[in-house]
C-alpha positions in Angstrom: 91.1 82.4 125.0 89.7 78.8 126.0 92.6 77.7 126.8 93.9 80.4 129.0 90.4 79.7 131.4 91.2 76.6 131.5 95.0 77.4 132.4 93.8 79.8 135.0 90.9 77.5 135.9 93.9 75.0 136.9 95.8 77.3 138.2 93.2 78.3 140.6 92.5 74.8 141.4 96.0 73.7 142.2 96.7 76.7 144.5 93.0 76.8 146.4 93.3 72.6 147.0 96.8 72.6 147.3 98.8 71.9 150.2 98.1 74.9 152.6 101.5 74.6 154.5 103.4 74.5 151.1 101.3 77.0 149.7 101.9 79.4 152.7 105.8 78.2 152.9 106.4 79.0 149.9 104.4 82.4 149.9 106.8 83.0 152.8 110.1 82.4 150.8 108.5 85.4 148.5 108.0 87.7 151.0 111.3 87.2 152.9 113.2 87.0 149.5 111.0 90.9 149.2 111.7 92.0 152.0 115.4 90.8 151.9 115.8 92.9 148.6 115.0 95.9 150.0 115.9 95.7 154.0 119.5 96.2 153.8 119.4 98.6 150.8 117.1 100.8 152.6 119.1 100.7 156.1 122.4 102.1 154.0 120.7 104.4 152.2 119.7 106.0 155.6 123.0 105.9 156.8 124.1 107.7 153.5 121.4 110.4 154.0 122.0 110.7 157.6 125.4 111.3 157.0 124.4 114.1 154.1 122.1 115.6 156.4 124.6 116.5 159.5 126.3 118.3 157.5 123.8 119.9 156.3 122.1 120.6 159.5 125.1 121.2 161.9 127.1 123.0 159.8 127.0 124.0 156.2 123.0 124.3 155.7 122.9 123.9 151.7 124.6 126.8 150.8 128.0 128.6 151.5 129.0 132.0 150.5 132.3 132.8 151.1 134.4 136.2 150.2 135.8 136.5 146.6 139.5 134.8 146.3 140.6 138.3 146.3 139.2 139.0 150.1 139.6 138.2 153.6 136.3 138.4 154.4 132.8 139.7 153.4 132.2 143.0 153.9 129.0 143.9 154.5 127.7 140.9 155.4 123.7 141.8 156.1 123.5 143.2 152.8 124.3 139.8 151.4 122.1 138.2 153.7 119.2 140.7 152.8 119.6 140.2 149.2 119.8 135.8 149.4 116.8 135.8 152.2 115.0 137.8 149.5 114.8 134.7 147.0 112.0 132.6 147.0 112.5 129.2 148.5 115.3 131.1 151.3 114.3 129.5 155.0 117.1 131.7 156.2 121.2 132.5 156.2 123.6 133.2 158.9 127.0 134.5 159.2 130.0 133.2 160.7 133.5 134.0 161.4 136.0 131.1 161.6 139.4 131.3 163.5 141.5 128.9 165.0 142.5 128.8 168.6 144.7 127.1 170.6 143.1 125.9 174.4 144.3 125.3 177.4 142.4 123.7 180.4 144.1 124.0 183.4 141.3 121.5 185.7 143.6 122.6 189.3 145.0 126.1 188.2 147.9 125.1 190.1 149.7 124.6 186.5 149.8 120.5 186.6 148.0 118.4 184.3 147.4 121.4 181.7 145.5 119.6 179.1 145.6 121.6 175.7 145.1 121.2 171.7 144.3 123.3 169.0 140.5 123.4 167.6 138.2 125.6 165.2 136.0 128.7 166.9 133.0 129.4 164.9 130.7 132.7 165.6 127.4 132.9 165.5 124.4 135.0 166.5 122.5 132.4 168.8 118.8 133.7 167.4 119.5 133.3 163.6 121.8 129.8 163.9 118.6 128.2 165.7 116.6 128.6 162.6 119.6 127.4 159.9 121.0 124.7 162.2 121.0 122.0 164.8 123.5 122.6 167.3 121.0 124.3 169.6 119.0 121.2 169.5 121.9 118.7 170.4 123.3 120.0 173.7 123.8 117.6 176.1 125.0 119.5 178.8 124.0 122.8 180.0 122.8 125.5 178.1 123.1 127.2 174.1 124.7 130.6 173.7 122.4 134.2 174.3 122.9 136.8 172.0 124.4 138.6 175.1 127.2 136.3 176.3 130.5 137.5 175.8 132.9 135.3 178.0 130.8 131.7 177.5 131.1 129.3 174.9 129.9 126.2 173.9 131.9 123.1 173.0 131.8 120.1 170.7 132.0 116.9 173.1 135.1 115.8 171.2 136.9 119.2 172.8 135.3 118.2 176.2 136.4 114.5 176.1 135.8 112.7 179.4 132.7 110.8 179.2 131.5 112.6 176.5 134.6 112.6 173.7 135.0 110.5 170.9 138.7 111.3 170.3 140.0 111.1 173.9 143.5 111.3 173.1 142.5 114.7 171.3 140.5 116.4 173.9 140.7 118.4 176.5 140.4 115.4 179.1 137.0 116.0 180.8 135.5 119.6 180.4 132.7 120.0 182.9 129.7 123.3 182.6 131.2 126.1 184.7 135.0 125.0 183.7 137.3 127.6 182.5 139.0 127.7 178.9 141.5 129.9 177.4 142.2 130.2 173.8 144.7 131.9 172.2 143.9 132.8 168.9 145.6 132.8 165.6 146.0 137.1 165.5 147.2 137.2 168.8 144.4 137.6 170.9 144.0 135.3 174.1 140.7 135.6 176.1 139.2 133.0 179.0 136.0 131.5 178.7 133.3 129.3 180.8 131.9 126.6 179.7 128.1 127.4 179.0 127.1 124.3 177.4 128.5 120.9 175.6 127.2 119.7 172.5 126.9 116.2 170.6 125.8 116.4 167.1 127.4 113.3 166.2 128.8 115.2 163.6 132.8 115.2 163.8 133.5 118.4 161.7 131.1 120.1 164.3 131.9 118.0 167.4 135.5 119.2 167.1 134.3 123.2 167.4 133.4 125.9 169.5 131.0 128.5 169.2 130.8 132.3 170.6 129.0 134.9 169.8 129.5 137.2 166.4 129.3 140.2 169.2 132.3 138.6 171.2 134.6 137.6 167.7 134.0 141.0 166.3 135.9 142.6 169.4 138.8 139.8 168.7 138.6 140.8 164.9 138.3 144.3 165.2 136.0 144.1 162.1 132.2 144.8 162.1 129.1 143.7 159.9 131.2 141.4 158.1 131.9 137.4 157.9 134.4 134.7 156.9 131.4 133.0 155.4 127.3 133.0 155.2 125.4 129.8 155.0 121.8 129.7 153.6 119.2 126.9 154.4 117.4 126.4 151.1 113.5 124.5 150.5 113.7 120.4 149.8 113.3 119.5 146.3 115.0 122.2 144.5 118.7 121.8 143.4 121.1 124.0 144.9 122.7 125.2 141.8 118.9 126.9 141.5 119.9 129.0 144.0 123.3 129.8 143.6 122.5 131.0 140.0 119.9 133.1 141.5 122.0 134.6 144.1 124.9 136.0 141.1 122.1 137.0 139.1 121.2 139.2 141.8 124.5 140.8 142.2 126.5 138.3 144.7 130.1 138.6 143.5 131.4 136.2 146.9 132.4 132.9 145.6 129.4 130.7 146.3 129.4 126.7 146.8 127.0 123.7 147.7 127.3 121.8 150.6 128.6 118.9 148.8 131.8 120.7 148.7 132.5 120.8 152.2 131.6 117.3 153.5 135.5 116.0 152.5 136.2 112.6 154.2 132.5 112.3 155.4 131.8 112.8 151.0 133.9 110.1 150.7 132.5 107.7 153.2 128.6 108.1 151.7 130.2 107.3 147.8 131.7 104.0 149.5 128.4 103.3 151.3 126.1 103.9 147.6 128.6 101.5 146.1 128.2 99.0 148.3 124.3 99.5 148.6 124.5 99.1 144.6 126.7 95.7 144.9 124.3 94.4 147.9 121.5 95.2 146.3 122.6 93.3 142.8 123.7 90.4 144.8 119.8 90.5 146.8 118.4 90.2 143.7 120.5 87.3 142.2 119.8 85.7 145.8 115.8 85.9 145.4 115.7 85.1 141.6 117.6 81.8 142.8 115.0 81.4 145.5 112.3 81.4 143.9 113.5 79.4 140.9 114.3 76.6 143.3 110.9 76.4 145.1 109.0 76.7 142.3 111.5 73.9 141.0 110.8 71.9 142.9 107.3 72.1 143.3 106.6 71.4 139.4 108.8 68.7 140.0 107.1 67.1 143.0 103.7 67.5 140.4 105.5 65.8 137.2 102.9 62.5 137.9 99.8 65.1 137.8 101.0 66.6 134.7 101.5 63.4 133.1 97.7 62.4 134.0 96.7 65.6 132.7 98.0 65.0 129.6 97.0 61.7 129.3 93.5 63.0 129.8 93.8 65.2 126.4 94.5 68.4 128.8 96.8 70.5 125.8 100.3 70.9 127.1 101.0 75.1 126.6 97.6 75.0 128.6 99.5 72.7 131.3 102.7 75.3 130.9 100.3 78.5 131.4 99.1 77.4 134.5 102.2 76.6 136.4 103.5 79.6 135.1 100.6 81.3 136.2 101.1 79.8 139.6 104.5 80.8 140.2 103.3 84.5 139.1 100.2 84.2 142.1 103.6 82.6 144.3 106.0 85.9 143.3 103.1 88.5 143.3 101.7 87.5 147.0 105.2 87.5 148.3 105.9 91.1 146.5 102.5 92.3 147.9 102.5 90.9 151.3 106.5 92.1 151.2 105.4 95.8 150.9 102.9 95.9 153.6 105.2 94.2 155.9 108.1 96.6 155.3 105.6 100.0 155.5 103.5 99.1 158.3 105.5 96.9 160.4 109.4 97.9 159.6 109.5 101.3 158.5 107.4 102.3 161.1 109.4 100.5 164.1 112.9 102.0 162.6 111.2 105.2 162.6 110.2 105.1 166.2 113.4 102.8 167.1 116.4 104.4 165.0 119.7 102.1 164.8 122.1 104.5 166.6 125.4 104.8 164.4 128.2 107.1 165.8 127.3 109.6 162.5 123.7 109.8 164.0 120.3 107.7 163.9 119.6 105.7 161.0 115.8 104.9 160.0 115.0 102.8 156.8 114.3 105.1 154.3 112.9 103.1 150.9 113.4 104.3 147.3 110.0 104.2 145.5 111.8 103.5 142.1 113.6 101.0 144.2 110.4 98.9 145.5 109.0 99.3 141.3 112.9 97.9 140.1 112.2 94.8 143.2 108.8 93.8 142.1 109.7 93.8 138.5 112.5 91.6 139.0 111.0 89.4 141.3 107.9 89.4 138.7 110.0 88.3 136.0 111.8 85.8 138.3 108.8 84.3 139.2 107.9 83.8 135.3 111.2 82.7 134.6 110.8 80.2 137.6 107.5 78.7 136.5 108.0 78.7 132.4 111.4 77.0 132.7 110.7 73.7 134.6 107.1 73.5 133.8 108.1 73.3 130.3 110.9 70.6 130.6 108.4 68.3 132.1 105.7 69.2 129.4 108.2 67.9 126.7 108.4 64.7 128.2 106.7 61.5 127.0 103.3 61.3 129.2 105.1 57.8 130.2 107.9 59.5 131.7 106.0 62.3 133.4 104.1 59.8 135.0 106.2 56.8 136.1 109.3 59.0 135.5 
């Protein structure tokens, strides 16, 4: 026990009468090798959960219900929705139909420069999709859909195009509010719409859709009370499989699926992302271990002639290794500590008032708590590793080498 006072006593010693511009410089290395660990791992992981959540949000909410394989569609849709809303943890459902169209935008009507292309129509009623999704939140021009309108519709701003499209080449060339549409769809059917509104989810499954009203597709349908699919917005924190389970126990016999299921190429970009958040992240780490092993390198190093005295002196040599491992633990520990508060009260804070604006939506920093406990660990044991190793290779000299060495 005497000898780990006096180690710490040293320890104390070295670091309070030290150098104050190494001392701070190399605090400084700690916290930007903390900072570094987590800054980039915490930027993709909001660009994978962005991702997850315009789907979620825009289109698919967290749970689908579609009719059995056996069906065209669901018949009697608001008994389904009456029996899912009725579980516990249900924010709400809303049913769709889906139908493909093919539109024509004829800018003149004089017949010249007919710009046309075939895109999804989704129906909705207007009061029910505002509480399940987001669309109603991301026009960018003109209005959302009334559960009155019968010849409007709104439009995805990669149909639009112009100044507002993505995919140029695949638009419509420029769709203004007030423009005309008309869409002939797949059974036949060809009505003319105005444009009501333009949307930008920043969403491409949803960008490249319209919506009308369920009143206005049931008249195209001939079909009432009935859907191509419900979706269901479910509480955070419970799996969807919960509900899904909960909804056949209850007597759903449509063939029900999680979102996950839906998100196809957009699926595939967030796996690539988590892979290369896992291979960043392992390469961080190596990166900072290195770091600090260096600067506490050569800082043991740079002390080799005080060690020496201090041997020379009778000062026991594990209580000499203690205390520069000790140091380099104060070194690692300030830098994970002064890390953390930098990244929650200066970082997170600014991304989350500041998003980076990716084409799939805004991206904040969004850190792992198991993440931050896996960093400080490592950079913990770094730090231990960094002081033991070197301070003990100088120990095991001859005082006569330590000193004049």
């Amino acid at each position: 026990m005497e000898k780990f006072k006096t180690a710490f006593f040293l320890a104390y010693k070295a670091i309070v009468k030290g150098n104050i511009g190494t001392t701070t410089l190399t605090i400084s290395v700690m916290v930007l090798a903390f900072v570094n660990l987590l800054f980039l791992s915490s930027i993709l992981l909001g660009l994978v959960n962005t991702m997850n959540r315009q789907g979620v949000n825009n289109l698919y909410a967290n749970i689908v219900i579609e009719p059995a394989s056996q069906d065209n569609l669901i018949s009697n849709a608001s008994r389904v929705m009456t029996t899912v809303n009725g579980v516990p943890g249900v924010l709400g459902s809303a049913r769709h139909y889906k139908i493909g169209g093919f539109f024509t935008f004829d800018r003149y009507k004089n017949n010249q420069d007919v710009m046309s292309g075939q895109y999804s129509v989704i129906s909705i009623d207007p009061n029910k999709e505002k509480e399940i999704t987001n669309i109603s939140k991301s026009i960018s021009f003109g209005s959302y859909l009334e559960e009155n309108d019968r010849n409007k519709i709104v439009i995805g701003k990669d149909i639009a195009g112009g100044q507002f499209g993505s995919f140029e080449k695949d638009s419509l060339g420029g769709v203004k509010i007030g423009d005309e549409i008309t869409i002939s769809f797949e059974n036949g059917v060809t009505r003319v719409y105005e444009v009501k509104g333009i949307f930008n989810s920043k969403f491409v499954q949803s960008d490249k859709a319209a919506f009308i009203t369920n009143d206005e597709m049931e008249s195209i349908l001939g079909v009432a009370n009935a859907a191509h699919e419900i979706i269901v917005k479910t509480e955070e924190g419970v799996p969807e499989s919960y509900y899904m389970e909960k909804f056949k126990s209850m007597g759903i016999k449509e063939d029900i699926y999680p979102w996950t299921d839906y998100m196809g190429m957009t699926e595939s970009f967030t796996k690539s992302f988590t892979l290369i958040r896992t291979l960043l992240s392992a390469i961080a780490l190596l990166v900072a271990g290195i770091t600090i092993y260096i600067v506490i390198y050569i800082n043991v190093l740079n002390n080799k002639k005080q060690i020496g005295i201090l041997r020379a002196i009778g000062i026991d040599k594990k209580i000499i290794l203690i205390s520069y491992t000790v140091q380099a633990l104060f070194y690692a520990l300030s830098g994970i500590i002064i890390g953390l508060a930098v990244l929650s009260f200066i970082l997170v804070p600014y991304f989350q008032g500041h998003p980076l604006e990716f084409p799939v939506g805004d991206v904040h920093l969004e850190i792992v708590k198991a993440e931050i406990i896996l960093s400080a660990v490592s950079l913990t044991i770094a730090g231990f590793i960094s002081g033991f190793i070197p301070s003990r290779q100088v120990t095991n000299k001859t005082i006569l080498d330590s000193i004049w060495g």
